[in-house]
N, C-alpha and C positions, 0 to 999 in steps of 0.2 A: 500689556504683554505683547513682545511680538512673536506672531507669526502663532501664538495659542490659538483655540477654538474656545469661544467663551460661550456660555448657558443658552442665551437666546438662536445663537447662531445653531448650536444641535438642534433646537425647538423648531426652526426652518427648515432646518434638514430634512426634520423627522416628519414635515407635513408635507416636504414635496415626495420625499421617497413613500406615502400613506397616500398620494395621489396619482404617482406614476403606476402605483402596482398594487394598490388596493392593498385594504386589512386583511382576504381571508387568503389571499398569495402569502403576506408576510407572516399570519398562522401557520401557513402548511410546509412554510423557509424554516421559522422556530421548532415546528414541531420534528421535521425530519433531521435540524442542525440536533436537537437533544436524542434520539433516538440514536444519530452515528457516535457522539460523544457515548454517551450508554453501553454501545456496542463496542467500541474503540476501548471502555474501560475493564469492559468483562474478558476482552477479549487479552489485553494484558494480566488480569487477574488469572485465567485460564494456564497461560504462561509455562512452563513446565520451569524449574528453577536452573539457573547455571550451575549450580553443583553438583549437579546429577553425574554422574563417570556414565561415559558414553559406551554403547555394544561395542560388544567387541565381536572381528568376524573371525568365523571360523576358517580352516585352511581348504574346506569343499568350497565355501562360499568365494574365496578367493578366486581360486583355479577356475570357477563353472563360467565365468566371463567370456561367451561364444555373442557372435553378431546376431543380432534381433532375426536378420530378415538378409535376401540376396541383395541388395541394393547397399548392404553396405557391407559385402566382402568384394562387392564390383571397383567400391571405389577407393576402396585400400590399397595404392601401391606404394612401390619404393623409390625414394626420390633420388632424383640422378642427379648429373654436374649441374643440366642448365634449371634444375629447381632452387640450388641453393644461390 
């Protein structure tokens, strides 16, 4: 076959990369790859569904939209000819 990886050639692989980096590196690679998969799954599960109908805002909540802080009513102004 061209250009496959055939049986022995993985079996190579797999004793230079158990040579470069040691068995208890490639345990603690394994063990943290399944721990994110785990967490990566629960964490989809968690999920809240799409068919939920979303809040709805009220008309206080609307209106109450003021600036956090002075740094950003300093840098609100209104744009002239040479901004556009």
């Amino acid at each position: 076959m061209i250009g496959g990886i055939s049986v022995t050639q993985l079996l190579i692989l797999l004793v230079i990369v158990m040579l470069v980096f040691g068995t208890k590196r490639l345990r603690n690679i394994g063990s943290d790859l399944g721990s994110a998969i785990k967490g990566f799954r629960k964490g989809i599960e968690d999920e809240e569904p799409q068919d939920k109908e979303p809040e709805k805002i009220t008309t206080a909540e609307k209106t109450s939209a003021t600036p956090q802080d002075k740094e950003e009513k300093a840098t609100a102004t209104r744009p002239t000819d040479t901004d556009v």
